[in-house]
C-alpha positions as CSV (number, residue, x, y, z in Angstrom):
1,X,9.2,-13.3,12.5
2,X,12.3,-12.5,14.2
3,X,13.3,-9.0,14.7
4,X,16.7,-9.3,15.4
5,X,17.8,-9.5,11.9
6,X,17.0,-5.9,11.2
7,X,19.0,-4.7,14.5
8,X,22.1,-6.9,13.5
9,X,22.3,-5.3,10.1
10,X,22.7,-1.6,11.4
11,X,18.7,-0.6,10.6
12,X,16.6,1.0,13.1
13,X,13.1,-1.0,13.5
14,X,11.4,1.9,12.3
15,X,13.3,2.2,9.1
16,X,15.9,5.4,8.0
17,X,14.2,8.5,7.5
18,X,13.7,9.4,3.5
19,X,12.5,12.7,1.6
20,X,12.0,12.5,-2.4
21,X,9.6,14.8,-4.3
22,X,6.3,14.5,-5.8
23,X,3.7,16.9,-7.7
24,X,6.3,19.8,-5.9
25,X,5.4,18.5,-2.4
26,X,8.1,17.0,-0.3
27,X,7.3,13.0,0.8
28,X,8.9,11.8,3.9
29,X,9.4,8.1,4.2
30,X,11.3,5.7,5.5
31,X,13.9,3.2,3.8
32,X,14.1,-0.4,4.8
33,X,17.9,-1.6,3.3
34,X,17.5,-5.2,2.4
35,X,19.4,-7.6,5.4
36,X,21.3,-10.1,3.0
37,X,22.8,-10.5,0.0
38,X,25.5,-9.3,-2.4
39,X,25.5,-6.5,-4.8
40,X,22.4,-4.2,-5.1
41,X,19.1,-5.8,-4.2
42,X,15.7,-6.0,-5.5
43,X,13.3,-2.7,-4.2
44,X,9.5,-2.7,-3.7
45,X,7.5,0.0,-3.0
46,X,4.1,-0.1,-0.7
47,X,1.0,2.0,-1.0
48,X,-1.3,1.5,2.3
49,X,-4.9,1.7,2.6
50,X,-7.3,4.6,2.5
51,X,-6.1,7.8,4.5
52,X,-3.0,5.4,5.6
53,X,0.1,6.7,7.6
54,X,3.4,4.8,6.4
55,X,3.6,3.4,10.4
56,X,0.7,1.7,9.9
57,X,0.2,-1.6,7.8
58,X,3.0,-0.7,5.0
59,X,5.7,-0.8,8.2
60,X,4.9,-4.6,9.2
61,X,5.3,-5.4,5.2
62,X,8.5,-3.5,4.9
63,X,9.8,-4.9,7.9
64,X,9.5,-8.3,6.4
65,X,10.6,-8.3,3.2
66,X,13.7,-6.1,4.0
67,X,14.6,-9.2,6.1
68,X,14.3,-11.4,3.3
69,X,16.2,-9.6,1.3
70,X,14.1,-6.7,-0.4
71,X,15.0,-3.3,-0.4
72,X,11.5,-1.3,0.9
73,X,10.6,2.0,0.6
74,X,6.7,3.4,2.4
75,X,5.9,7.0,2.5
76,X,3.4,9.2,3.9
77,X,1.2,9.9,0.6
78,X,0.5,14.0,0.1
79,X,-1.7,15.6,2.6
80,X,-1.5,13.2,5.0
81,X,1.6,12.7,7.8
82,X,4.5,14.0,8.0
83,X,4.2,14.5,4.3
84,X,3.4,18.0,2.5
85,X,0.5,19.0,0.8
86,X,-2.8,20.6,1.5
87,X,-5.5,20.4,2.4
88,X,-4.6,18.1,5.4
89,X,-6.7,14.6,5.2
90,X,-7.1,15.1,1.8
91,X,-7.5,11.7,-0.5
92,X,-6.5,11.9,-3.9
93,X,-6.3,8.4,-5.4
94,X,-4.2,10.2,-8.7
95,X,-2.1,12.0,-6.5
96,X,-1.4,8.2,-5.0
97,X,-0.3,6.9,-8.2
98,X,2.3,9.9,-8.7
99,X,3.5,9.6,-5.2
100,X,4.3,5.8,-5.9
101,X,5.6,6.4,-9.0
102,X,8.3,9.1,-7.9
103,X,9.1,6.5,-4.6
104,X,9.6,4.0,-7.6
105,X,12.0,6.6,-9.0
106,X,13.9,7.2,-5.7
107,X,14.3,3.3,-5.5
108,X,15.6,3.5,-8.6
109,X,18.5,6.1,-8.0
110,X,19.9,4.5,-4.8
111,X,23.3,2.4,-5.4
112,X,22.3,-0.6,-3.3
113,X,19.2,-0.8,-5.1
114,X,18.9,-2.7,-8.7
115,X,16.7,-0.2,-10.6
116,X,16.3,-3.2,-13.1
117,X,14.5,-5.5,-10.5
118,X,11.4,-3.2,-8.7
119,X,8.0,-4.4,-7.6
120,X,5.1,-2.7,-6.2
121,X,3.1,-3.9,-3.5
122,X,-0.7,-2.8,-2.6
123,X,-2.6,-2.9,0.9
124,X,-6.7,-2.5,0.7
125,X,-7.0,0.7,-1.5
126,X,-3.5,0.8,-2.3
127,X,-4.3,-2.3,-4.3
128,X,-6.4,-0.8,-6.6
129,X,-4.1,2.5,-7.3
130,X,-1.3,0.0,-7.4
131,X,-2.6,-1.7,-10.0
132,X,-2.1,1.7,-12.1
133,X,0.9,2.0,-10.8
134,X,2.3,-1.6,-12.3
135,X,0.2,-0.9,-15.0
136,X,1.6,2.5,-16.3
137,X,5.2,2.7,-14.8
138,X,7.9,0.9,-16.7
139,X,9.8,0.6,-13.3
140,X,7.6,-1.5,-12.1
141,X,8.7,-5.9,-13.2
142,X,6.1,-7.4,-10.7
143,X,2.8,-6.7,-8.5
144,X,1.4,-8.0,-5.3
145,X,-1.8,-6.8,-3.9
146,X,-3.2,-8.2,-0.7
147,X,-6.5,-7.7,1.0
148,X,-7.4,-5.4,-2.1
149,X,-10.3,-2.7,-1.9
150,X,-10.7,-3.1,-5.7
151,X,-12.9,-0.1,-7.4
152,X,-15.7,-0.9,-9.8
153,X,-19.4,0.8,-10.0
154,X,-20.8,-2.5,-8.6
155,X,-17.9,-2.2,-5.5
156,X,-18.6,1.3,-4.7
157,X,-22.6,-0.1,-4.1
158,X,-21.9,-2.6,-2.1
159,X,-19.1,-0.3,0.3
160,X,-21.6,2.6,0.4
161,X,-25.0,0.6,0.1
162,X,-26.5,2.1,-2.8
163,X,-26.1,4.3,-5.8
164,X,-28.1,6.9,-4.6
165,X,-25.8,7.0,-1.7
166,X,-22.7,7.5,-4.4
167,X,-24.6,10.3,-5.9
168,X,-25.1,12.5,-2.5
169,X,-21.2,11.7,-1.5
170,X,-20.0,12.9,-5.1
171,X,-22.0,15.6,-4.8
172,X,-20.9,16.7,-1.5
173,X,-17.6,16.3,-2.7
174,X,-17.7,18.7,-5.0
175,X,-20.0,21.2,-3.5
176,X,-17.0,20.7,-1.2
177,X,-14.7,21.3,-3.6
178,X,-15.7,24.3,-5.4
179,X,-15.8,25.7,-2.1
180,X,-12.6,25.6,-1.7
181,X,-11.5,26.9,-4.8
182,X,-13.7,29.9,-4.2
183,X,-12.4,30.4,-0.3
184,X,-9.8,28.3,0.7
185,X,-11.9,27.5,3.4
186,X,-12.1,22.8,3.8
187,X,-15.4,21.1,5.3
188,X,-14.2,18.0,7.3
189,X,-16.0,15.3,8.1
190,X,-14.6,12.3,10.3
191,X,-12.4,9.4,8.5
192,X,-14.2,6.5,11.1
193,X,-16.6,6.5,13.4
194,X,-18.7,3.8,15.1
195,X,-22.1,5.1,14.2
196,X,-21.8,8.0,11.1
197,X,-22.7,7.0,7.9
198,X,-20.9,10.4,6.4
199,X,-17.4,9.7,7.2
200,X,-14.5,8.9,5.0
201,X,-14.4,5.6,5.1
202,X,-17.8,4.0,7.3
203,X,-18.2,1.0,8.9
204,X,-17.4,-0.2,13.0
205,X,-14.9,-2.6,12.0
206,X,-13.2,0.4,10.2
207,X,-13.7,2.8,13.4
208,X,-12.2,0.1,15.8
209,X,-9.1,-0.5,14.1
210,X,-8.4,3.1,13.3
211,X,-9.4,4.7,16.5
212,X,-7.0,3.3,18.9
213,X,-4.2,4.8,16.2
214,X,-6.2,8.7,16.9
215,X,-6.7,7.7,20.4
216,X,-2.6,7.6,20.8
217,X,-2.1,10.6,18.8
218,X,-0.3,8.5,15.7
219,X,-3.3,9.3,12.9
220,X,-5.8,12.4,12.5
221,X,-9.3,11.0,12.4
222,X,-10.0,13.8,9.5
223,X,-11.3,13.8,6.2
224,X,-11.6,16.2,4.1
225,X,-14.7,16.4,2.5
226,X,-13.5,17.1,-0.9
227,X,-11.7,13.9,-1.2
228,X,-15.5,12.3,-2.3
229,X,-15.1,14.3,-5.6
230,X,-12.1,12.1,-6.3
231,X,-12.1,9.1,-4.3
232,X,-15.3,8.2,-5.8
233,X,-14.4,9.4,-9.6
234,X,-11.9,6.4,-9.7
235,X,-12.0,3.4,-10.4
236,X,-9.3,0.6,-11.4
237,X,-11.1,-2.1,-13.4
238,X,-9.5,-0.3,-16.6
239,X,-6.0,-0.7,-15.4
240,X,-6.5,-4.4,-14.2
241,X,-7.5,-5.0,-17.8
242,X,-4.4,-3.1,-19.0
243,X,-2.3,-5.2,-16.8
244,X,0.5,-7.5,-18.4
245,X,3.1,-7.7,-15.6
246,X,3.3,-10.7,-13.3
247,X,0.3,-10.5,-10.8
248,X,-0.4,-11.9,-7.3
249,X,-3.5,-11.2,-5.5
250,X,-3.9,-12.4,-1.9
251,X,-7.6,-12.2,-0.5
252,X,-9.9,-14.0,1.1
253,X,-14.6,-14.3,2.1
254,X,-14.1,-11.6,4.7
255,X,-11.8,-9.2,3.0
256,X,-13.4,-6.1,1.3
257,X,-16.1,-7.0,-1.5
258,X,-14.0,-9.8,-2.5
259,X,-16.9,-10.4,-5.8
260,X,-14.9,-7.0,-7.0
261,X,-11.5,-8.4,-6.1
262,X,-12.8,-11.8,-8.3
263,X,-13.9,-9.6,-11.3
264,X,-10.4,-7.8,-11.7
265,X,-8.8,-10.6,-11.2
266,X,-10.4,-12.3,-14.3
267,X,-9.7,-9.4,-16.3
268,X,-6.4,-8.7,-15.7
269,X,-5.1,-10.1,-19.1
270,X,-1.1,-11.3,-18.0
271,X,-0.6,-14.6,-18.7
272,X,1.3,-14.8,-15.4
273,X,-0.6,-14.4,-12.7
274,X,-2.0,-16.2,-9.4
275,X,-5.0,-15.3,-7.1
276,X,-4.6,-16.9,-3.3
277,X,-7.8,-17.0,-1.8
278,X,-7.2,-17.1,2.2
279,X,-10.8,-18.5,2.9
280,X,-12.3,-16.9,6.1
281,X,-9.4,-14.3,7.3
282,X,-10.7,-11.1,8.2
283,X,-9.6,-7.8,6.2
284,X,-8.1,-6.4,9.3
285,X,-6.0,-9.1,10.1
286,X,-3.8,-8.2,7.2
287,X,-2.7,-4.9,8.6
288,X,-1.7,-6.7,11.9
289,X,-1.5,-10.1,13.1
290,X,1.4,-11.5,12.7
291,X,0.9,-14.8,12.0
292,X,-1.3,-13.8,8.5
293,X,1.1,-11.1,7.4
294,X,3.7,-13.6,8.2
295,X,1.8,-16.6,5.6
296,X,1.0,-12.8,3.2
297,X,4.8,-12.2,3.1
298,X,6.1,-15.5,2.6
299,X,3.6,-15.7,-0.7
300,X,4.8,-12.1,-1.6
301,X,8.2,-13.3,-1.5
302,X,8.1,-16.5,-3.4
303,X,6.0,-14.5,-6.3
304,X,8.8,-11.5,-6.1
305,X,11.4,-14.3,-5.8
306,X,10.3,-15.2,-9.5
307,X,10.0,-11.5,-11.2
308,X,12.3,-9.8,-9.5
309,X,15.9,-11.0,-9.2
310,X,16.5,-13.2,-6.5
311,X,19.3,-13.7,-3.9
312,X,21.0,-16.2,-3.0
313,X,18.4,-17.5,-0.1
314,X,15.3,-16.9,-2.2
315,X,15.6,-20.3,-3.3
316,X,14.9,-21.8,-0.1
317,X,11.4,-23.1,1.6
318,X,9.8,-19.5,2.1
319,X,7.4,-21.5,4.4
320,X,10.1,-21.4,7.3
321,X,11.8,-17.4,6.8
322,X,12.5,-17.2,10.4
323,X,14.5,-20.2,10.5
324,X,16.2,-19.1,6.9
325,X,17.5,-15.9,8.4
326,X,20.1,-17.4,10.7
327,X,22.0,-18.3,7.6
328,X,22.2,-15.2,5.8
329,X,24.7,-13.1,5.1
330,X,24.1,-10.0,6.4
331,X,24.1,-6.7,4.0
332,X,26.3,-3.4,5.5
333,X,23.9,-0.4,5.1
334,X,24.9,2.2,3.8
335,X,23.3,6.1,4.3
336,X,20.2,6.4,2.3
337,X,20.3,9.3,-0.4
């Protein structure tokens, strides 16, 4: 997809620099100004995968849809970038859901942005806080969750292999945890590695991916060992089955327990709703090939095109956006607040 839009239109690639608060920490993010259109656009906010960085997957999303004519806010959650909060590295799926909820909120406030018109968007384990996000949050009109890492008992067995495995994590977590509390003092553990069984989130495919990020200095390969207390006391079958806004779920065989991703779908009780199944795409390949976030983003927009309202050039084929964007009219940024 072409990247000249973005330049024409006064925003720098990497987005403008954002702060808005959340649970008292400060969150840094970065504002994507929708390219086209007249009067205040649509806004969608992304939440990333587990122990994500907003330069990671969110970026090539946000990227994308501000050139089709969404306003697109990503964030470093809490404890993790350039973000506030401590520990460092720790995960706190709750503390997710707040952090969207106030970048839903600072959508909200800004002039060029229709506060009437938001959608949330989910990558991997942001899917499944996301879908508490959409669930709970008035703001929110429309959801879109692609490659979900959906949370159910049955999920949490077949990411960690067993349920005794679940127990000694939990437990570690908050043996982890209470120390803390008692010292201040955080046991860390890796976030990947190509062999560990103990680290954040296991697995080679996981390790390859995420390592050449801590190999450039862009990601701490951290996790606090804490996180387990929480990570693994959520879950987010009950919200799917709370859910009554418009839903789109992109997945696919080879993206993360997709049986789990199949059982919230069928749950999910809104009458509008569509699950795309991508057949053999890998899970990683959402967070950064081009050509499948391009086909992800073209879905994303024809479903937001729907809920949320659309400009003028939503109406066309979404099939062909690169060819679209030569005849849009381009949107004058103005400063982020």
């Amino acid at each position: 997809m072409s990247s000249d839009i973005g330049a024409r239109a006064g925003t720098p690639a990497s987005g403008t620099p954002v702060k808005f608060q959340s649970g008292g920490e400060a969150i840094v993010g970065r504002l994507f100004p929708a390219v086209f259109g007249d009067g205040p656009a649509p806004g969608v906010a992304i939440l990333g995968p587990e122990t994500f960085q907003k330069e990671q997957a969110p970026m090539q999303y946000a990227r994308r849809l501000s050139q089709l004519g969404y306003t697109v806010l990503i964030f470093d959650p809490r404890y993790r970038g350039e973000s506030g909060g401590e520990p460092r590295c720790y995960e706190d799926p709750l503390a997710k859901v707040q952090d969207a909820r106030a970048a839903l909120g600072y959508l909200a406030g800004l002039e060029d942005v229709d506060a009437g018109w938001l959608g949330m968007l989910g990558i991997c384990f942001g899917a499944s806080h996301a879908l508490r996000v959409a669930t709970d949050e008035p703001l929110v009109r429309a959801l879109a969750t692609v490659t979900g890492h959906y949370r159910d008992p049955a999920a949490d067995v077949q990411w960690l292999g067993s349920e005794a495995a679940i127990a000694q994590r939990l437990a570690r977590g908050r043996a982890a945890l209470a120390k803390y509390e008692a010292t201040g003092e955080v046991d860390y553990v890796p976030a990947v590695d190509h062999a560990r069984s103990d680290v954040g989130m296991p697995g080679e495919m996981v390790w390859s991916w995420y390592q050449l990020w801590a190999d450039r200095g862009l990601w701490d390969n951290r996790y606090a060992v804490m996180s387990d207390a929480a990570v693994l006391s959520y879950e987010s079958i009950s919200a799917a089955a709370r859910l009554t806004k418009p839903f789109l779920m992109i997945h696919a065989d080879l993206c993360a327990v997709p049986d789990s991703a199949r059982r919230h779908f069928a749950v999910v009780p809104a009458t509008d709703k569509q699950l795309r199944w991508e057949g053999q795409t890998r899970h990683m390949q959402y967070y950064d090939d081009p050509a499948v976030i391009d086909r992800a983003v073209c879905s994303i927009v024809e479903w937001f095109s729907r809920h949320l309202r659309p400009c003028e050039p939503a109406r066309a084929d979404f099939g062909r956006p690169e060819e679209q964007a030569h005849v849009l009219k381009p949107r004058l940024s103005t400063p982020a607040r």
